[in-house]
C-alpha beads as a LAMMPS data file, in Angstrom:
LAMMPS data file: protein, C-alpha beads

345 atoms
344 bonds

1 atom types
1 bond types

-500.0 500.0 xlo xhi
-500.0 500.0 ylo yhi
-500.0 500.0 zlo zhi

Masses

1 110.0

Atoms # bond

1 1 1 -34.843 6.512 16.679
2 1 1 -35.952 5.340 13.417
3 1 1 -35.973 8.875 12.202
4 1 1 -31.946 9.108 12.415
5 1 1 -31.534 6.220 10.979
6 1 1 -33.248 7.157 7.725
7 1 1 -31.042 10.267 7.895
8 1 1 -28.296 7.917 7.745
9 1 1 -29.315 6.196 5.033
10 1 1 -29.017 9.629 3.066
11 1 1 -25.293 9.741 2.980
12 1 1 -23.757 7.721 0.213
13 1 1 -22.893 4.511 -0.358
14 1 1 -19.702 5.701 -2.571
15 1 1 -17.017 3.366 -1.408
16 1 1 -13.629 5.791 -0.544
17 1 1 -12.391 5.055 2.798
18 1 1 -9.800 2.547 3.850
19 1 1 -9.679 1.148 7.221
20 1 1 -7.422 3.520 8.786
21 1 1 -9.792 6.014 7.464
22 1 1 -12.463 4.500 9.102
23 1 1 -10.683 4.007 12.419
24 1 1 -9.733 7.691 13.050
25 1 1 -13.140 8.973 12.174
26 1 1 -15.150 6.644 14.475
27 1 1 -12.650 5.838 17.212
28 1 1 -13.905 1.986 16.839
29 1 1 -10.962 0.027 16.185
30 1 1 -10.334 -2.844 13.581
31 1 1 -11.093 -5.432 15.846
32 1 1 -14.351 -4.627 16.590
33 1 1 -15.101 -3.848 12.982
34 1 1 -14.015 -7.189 11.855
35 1 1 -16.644 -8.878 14.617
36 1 1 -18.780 -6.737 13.548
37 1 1 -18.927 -7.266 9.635
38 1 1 -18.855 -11.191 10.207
39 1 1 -20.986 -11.635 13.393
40 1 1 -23.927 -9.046 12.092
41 1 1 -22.776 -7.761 8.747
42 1 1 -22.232 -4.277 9.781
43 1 1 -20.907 -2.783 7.911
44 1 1 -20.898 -3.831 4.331
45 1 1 -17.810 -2.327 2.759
46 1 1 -16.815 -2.879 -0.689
47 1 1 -14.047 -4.479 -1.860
48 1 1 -11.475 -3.489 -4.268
49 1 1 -9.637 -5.528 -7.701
50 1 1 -7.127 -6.730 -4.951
51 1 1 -9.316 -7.514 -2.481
52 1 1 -9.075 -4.356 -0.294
53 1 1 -11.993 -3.124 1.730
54 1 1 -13.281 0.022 0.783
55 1 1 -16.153 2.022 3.408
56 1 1 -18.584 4.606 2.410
57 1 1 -19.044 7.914 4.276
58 1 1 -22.954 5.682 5.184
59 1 1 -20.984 2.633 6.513
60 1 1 -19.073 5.617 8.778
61 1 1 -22.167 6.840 10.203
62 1 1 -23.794 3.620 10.581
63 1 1 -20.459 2.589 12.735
64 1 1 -20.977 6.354 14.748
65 1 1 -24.331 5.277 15.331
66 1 1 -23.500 1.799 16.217
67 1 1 -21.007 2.852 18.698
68 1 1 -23.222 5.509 20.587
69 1 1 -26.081 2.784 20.657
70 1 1 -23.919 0.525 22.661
71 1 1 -22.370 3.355 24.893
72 1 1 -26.068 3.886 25.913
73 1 1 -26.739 0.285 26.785
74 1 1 -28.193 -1.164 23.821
75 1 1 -26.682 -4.589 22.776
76 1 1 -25.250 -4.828 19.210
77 1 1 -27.472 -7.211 18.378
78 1 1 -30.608 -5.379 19.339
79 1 1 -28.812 -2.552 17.619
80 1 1 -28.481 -4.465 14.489
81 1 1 -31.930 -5.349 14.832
82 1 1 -32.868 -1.546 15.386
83 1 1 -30.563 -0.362 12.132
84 1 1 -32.727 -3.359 9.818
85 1 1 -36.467 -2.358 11.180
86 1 1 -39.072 -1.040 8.841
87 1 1 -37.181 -1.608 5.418
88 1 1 -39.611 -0.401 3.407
89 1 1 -39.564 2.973 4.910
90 1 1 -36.088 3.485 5.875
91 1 1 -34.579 2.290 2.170
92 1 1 -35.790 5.418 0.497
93 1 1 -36.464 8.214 3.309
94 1 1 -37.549 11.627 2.784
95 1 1 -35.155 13.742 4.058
96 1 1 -34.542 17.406 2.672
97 1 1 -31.811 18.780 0.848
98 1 1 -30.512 20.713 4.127
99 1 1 -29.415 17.452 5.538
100 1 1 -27.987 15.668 2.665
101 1 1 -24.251 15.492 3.066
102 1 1 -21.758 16.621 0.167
103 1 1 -21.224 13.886 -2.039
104 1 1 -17.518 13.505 -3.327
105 1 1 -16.143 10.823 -5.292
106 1 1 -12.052 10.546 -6.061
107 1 1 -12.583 12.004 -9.785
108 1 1 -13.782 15.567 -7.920
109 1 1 -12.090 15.330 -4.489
110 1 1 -9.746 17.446 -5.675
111 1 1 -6.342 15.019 -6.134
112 1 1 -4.957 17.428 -8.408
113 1 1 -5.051 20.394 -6.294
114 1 1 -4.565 18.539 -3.580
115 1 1 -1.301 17.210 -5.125
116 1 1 -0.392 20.712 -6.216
117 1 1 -0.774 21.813 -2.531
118 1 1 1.542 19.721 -1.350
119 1 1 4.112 19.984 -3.641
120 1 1 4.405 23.849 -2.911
121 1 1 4.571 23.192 0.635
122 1 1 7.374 20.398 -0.103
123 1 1 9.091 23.016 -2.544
124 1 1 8.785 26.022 0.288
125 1 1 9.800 23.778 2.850
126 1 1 6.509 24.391 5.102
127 1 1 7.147 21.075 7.047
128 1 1 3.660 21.583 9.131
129 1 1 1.555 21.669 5.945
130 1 1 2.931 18.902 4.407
131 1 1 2.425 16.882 7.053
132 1 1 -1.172 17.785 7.120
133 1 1 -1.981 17.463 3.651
134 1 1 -0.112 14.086 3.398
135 1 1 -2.120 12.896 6.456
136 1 1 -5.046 14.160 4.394
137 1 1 -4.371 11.772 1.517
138 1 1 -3.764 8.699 3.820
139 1 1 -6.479 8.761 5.451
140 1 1 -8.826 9.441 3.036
141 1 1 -7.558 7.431 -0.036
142 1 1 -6.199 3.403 -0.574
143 1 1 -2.791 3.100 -1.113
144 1 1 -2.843 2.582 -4.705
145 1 1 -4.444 6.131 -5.520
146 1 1 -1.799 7.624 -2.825
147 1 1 0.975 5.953 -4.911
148 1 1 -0.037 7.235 -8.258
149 1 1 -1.958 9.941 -7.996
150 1 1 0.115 11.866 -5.547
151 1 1 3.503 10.494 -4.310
152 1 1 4.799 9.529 -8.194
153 1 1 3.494 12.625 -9.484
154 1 1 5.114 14.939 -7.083
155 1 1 8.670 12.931 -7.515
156 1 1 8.269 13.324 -10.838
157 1 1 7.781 16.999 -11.086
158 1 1 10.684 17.253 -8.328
159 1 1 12.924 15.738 -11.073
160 1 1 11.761 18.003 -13.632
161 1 1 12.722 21.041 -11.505
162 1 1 16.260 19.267 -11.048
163 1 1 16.743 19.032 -15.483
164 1 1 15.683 22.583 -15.657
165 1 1 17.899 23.985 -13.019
166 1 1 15.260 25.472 -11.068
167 1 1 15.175 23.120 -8.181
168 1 1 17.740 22.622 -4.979
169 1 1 18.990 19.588 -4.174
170 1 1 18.823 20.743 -0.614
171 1 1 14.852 21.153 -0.684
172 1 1 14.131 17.627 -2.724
173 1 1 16.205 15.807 0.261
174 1 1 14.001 17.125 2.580
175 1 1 11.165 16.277 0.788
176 1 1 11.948 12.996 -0.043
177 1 1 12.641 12.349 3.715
178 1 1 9.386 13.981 4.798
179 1 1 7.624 11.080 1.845
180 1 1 10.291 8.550 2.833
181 1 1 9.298 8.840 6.825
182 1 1 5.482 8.799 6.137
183 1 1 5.809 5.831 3.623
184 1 1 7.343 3.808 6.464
185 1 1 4.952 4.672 9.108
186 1 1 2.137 2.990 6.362
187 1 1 4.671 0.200 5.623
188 1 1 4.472 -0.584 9.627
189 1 1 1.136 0.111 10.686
190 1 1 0.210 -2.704 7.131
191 1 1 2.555 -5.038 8.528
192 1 1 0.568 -6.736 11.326
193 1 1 -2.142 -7.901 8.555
194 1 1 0.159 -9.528 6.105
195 1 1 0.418 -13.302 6.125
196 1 1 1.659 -14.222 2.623
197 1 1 4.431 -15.406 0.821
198 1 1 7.412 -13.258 2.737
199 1 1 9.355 -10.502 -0.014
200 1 1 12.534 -8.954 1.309
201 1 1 13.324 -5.830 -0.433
202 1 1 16.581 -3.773 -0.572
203 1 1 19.093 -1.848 -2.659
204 1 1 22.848 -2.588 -3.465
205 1 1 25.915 -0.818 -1.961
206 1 1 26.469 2.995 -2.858
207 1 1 22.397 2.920 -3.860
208 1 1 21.403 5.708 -2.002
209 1 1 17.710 6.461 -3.982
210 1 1 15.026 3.655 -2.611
211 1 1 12.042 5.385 -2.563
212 1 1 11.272 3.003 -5.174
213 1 1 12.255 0.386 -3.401
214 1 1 10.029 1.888 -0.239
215 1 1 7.007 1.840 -2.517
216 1 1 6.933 -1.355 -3.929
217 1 1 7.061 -2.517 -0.279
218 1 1 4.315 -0.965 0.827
219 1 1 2.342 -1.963 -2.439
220 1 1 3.442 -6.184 -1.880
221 1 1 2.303 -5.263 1.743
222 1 1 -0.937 -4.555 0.492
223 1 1 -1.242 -7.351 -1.271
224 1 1 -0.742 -9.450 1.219
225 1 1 3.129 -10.328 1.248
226 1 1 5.217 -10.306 4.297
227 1 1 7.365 -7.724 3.299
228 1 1 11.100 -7.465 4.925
229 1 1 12.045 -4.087 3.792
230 1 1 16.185 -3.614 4.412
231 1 1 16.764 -0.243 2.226
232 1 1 19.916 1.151 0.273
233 1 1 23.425 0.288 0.768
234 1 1 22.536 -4.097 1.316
235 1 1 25.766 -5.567 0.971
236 1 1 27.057 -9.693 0.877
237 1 1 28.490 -10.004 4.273
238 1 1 26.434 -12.140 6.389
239 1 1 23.741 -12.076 3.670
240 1 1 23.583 -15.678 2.517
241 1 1 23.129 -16.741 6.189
242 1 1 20.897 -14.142 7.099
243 1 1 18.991 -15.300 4.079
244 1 1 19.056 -19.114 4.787
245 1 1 17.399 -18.489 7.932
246 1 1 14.370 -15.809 7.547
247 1 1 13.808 -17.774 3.733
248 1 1 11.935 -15.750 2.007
249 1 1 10.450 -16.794 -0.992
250 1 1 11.620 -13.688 -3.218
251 1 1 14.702 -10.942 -2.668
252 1 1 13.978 -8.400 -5.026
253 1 1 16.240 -5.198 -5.459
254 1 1 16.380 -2.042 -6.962
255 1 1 18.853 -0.165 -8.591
256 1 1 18.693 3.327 -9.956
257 1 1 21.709 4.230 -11.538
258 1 1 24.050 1.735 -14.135
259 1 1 26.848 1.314 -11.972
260 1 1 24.953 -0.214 -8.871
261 1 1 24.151 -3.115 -11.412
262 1 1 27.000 -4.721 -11.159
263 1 1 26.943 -5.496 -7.183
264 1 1 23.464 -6.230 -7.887
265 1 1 24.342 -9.065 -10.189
266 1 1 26.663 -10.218 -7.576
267 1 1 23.707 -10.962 -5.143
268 1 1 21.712 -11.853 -7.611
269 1 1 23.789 -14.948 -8.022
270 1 1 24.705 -15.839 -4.600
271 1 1 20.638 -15.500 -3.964
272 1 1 20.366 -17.887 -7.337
273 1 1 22.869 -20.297 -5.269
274 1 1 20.387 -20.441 -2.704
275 1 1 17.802 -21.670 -4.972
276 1 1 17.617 -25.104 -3.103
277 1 1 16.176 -23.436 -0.351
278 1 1 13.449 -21.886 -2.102
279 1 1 14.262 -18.319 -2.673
280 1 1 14.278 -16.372 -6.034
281 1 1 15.688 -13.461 -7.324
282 1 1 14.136 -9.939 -8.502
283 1 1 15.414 -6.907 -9.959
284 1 1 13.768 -3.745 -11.040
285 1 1 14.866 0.309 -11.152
286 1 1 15.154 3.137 -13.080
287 1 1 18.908 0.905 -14.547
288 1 1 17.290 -1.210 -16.362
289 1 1 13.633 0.717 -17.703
290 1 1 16.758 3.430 -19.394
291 1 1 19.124 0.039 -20.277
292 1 1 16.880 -2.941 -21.143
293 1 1 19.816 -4.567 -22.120
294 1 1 21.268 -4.837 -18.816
295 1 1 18.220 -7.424 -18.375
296 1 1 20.409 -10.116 -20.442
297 1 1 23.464 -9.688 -17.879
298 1 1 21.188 -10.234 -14.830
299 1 1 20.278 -13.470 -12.944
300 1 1 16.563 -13.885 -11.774
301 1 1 13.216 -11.921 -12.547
302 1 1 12.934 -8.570 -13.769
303 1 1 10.094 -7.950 -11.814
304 1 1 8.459 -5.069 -14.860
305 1 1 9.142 -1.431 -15.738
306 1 1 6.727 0.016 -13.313
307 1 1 4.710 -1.212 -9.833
308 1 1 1.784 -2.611 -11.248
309 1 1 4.322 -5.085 -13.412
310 1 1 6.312 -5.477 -10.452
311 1 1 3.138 -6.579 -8.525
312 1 1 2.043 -8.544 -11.357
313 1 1 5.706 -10.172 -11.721
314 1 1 4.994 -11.466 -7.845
315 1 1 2.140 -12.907 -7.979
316 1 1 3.244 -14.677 -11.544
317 1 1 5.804 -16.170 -9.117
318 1 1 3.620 -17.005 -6.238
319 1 1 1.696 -19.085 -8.798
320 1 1 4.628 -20.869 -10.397
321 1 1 6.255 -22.093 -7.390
322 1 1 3.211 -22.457 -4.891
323 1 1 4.542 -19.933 -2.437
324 1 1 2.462 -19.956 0.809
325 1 1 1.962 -17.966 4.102
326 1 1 5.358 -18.351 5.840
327 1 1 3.439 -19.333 9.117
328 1 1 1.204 -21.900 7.056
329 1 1 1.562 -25.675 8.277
330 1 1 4.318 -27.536 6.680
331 1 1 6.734 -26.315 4.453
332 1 1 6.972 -24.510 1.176
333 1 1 6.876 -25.937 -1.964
334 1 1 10.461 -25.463 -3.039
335 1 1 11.249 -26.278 -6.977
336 1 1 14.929 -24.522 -6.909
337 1 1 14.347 -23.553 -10.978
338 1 1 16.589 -20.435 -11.534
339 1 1 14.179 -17.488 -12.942
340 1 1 15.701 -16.000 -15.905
341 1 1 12.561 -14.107 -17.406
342 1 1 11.735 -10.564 -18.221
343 1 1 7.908 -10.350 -16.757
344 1 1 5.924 -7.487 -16.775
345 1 1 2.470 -6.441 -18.632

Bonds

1 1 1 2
2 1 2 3
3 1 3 4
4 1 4 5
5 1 5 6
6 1 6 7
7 1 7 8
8 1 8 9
9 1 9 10
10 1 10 11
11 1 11 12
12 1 12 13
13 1 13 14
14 1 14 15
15 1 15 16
16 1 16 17
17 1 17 18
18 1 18 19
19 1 19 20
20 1 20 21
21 1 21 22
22 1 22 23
23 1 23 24
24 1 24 25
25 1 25 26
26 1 26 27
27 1 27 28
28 1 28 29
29 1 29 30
30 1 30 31
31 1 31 32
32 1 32 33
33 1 33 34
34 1 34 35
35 1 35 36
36 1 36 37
37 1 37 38
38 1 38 39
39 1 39 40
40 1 40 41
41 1 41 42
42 1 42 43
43 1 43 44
44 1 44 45
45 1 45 46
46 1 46 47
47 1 47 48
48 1 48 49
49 1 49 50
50 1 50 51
51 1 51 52
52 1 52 53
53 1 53 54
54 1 54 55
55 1 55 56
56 1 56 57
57 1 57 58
58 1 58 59
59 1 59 60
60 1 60 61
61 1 61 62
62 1 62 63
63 1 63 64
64 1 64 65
65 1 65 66
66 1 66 67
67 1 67 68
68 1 68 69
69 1 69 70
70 1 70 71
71 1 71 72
72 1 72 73
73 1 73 74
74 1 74 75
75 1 75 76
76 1 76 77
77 1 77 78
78 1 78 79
79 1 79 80
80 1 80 81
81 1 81 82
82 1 82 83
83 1 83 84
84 1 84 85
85 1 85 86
86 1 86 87
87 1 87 88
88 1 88 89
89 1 89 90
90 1 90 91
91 1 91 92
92 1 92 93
93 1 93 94
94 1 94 95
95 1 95 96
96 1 96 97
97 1 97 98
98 1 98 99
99 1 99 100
100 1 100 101
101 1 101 102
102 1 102 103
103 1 103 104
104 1 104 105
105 1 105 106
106 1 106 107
107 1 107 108
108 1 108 109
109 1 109 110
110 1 110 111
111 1 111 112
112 1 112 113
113 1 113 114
114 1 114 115
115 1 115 116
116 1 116 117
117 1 117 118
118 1 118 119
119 1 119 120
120 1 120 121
121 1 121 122
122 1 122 123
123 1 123 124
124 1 124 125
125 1 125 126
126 1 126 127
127 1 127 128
128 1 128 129
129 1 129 130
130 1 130 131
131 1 131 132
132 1 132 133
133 1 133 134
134 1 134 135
135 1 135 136
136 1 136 137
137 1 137 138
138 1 138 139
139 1 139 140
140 1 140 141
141 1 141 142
142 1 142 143
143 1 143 144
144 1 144 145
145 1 145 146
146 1 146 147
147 1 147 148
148 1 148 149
149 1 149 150
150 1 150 151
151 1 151 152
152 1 152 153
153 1 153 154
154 1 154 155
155 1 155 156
156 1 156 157
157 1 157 158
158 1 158 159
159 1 159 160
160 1 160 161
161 1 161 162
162 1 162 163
163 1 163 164
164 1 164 165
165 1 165 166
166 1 166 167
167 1 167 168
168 1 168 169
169 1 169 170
170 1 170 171
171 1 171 172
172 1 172 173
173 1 173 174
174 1 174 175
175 1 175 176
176 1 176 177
177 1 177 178
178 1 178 179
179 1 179 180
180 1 180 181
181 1 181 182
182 1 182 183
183 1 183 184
184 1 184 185
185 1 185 186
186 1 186 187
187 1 187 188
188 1 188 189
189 1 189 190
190 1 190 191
191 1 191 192
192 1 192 193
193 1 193 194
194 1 194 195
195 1 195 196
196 1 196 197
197 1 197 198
198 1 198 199
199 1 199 200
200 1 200 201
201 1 201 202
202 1 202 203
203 1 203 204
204 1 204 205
205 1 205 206
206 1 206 207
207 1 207 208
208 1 208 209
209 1 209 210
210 1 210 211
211 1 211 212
212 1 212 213
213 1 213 214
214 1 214 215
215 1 215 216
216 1 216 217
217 1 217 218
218 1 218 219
219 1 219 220
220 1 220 221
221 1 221 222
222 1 222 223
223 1 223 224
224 1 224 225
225 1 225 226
226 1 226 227
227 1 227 228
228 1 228 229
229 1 229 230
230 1 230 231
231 1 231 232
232 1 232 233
233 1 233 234
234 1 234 235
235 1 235 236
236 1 236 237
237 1 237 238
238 1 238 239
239 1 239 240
240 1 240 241
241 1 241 242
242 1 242 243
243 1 243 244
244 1 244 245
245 1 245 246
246 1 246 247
247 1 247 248
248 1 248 249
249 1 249 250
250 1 250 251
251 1 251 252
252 1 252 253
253 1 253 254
254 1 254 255
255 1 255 256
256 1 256 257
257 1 257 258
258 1 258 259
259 1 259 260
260 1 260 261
261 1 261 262
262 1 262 263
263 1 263 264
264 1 264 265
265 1 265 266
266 1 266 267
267 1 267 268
268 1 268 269
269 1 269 270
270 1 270 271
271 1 271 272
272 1 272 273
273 1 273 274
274 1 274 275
275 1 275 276
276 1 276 277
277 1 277 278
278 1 278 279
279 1 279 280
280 1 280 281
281 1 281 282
282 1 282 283
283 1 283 284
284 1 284 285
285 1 285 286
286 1 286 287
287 1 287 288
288 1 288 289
289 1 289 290
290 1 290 291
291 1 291 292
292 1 292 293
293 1 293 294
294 1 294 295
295 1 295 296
296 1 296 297
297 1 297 298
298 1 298 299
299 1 299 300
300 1 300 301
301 1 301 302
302 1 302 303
303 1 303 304
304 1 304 305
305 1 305 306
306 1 306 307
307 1 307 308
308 1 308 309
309 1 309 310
310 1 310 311
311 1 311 312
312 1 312 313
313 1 313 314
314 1 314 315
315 1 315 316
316 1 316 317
317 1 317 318
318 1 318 319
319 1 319 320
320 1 320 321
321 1 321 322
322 1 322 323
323 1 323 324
324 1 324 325
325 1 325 326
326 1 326 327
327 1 327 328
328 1 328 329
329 1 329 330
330 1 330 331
331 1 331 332
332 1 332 333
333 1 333 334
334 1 334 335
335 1 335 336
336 1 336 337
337 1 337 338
338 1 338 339
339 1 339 340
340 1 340 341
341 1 341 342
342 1 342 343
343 1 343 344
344 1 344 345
């Protein structure tokens, strides 16, 4: 016994896995983990700038191992006890180079050629291996590196192919539906552990493009927020009431193209109206990053040129008005001050 758990002391302690990583590798789910980590503290993960655990492919093992201990009858305590015998020997075991495991880190996993994978199978419409490499990413990478690293990056180059007349509209619709419906399934499966402030984020009539939108969703969701995401084409009717009752502490909305600003600005104001009840208005898009000057038209926050500003924007917010976990006792502190700032880093 405690020759394989020196052997699983040899993998490394490289934090790289998020939680739904984790979960699909070792079929333990996230409850157990959590009792785990704060009854016995096992595992250890690491934890990112925003608070996000991270799991090395040793924490992964150690939960395997875990798991088959207790399917043979062993407690979790006594296997706790079992993983933490003999430090001295186990910490730095002698185990040869056969039955070391690959070490990766994110710099030489490959997110480049992983990124150029997918694209071609986006651009040659090979649905299948899309799918697969996008599952790939997901699981094996936090949401922050999936953003940048893969999803931007690929949008971007789609949009180059569209300027140079070598791309079909056709084939970037499908691919931003394949991104779009995998970007949702994260945004829902996130949802259950988010208890902050609550966001709701949308786009104005005749917006159609809210993969941006989609993003910074998922990227408030990881932070925490309660994120109420309502996509393109939000329009006033019914809004203010709708709004009243799920108050929320920010509505932020997107706009990519000039001439959505201007029914943007329209529900910018009514939301300003509502200011009494403690809700505040954002706006970001491509509009305004091409037109800064559009910035001096709009009511509210523009929430930054980019996500990380738009993140940053949000929590600048949350700290100014002492916005709280909708379900927290007693009621938000609501200071009604119309936000007229551009905020971003």
């Amino acid at each position: 016994m405690i020759d394989k758990i020196r052997h699983l002391l040899a993998f490394s302690d490289t934090p790289r896995y998020n939680i739904k990583a984790v979960v699909q590798q070792t079929q333990v789910n996230v409850s157990t983990l959590r009792a785990w980590e704060q009854r016995y503290g096992v595992p250890q993960p690491k934890r990112t700038d925003h608070g996000h655990r991270l799991y090395s492919q040793r924490d992964i093992e150690v939960i395997k191992w875990l798991k088959l201990a207790t399917e043979d009858g062993i407690s979790i305590s006594q296997a706790v006890v079992m993983l933490r015998e003999d430090p001295e020997d186990v910490q730095k075991p002698e185990v040869s180079a056969e039955y070391l495991p690959p070490r990766t880190t994110i710099a030489d996993a490959g997110w480049p050629d992983l990124r150029a994978q997918l694209f071609e199978a986006l651009v040659q419409v090979n649905i299948r291996q899309a799918n697969v490499l996008l599952s790939t990413a997901i699981s094996l990478f936090p949401v922050e590196s999936l953003v940048h690293d893969v999803i931007l990056p690929i949008m971007s180059d789609f949009s180059k192919r569209w300027v140079d007349g070598t791309g079909c509209m056709a084939v970037e619709q499908i691919a931003v539906q394949i991104i779009r419906q995998r970007l949702t399934s994260l945004l829902q499966i996130h949802a259950s552990y988010s208890h902050g402030p609550r966001m709701i984020i949308g786009s104005t009539t005749d917006e159609q493009h809210d993969i941006g939108g989609l993003i910074y969703a998922l990227m408030m969701e990881q932070e925490g927020w309660e994120v109420l995401y309502m996509g393109p084409n939000l329009g006033m009717t019914g809004l203010a009431d709708l709004l009243v009752r799920l108050s929320p502490a920010v509505v932020v909305l997107t706009a990519t193209m000039v001439e959505n600003v201007a029914s943007m600005q329209q529900i910018g104001q009514m939301v300003n109206g509502l200011h009494h009840h403690g809700i505040h208005f954002g706006y970001a898009g491509r509009a305004f990053v091409l037109n800064p000057e559009l910035c001096l038209r709009m009511p509210g926050t523009y929430m930054g040129d980019d996500f990380r500003s738009a993140v940053h924007s949000a929590v600048q917010l949350s700290d100014e008005f002492g916005m709280v976990s909708v379900g927290q006792a007693g009621t938000r502190q609501r200071e009604g001050i119309p936000m007229r700032t551009r905020l971003g880093l």
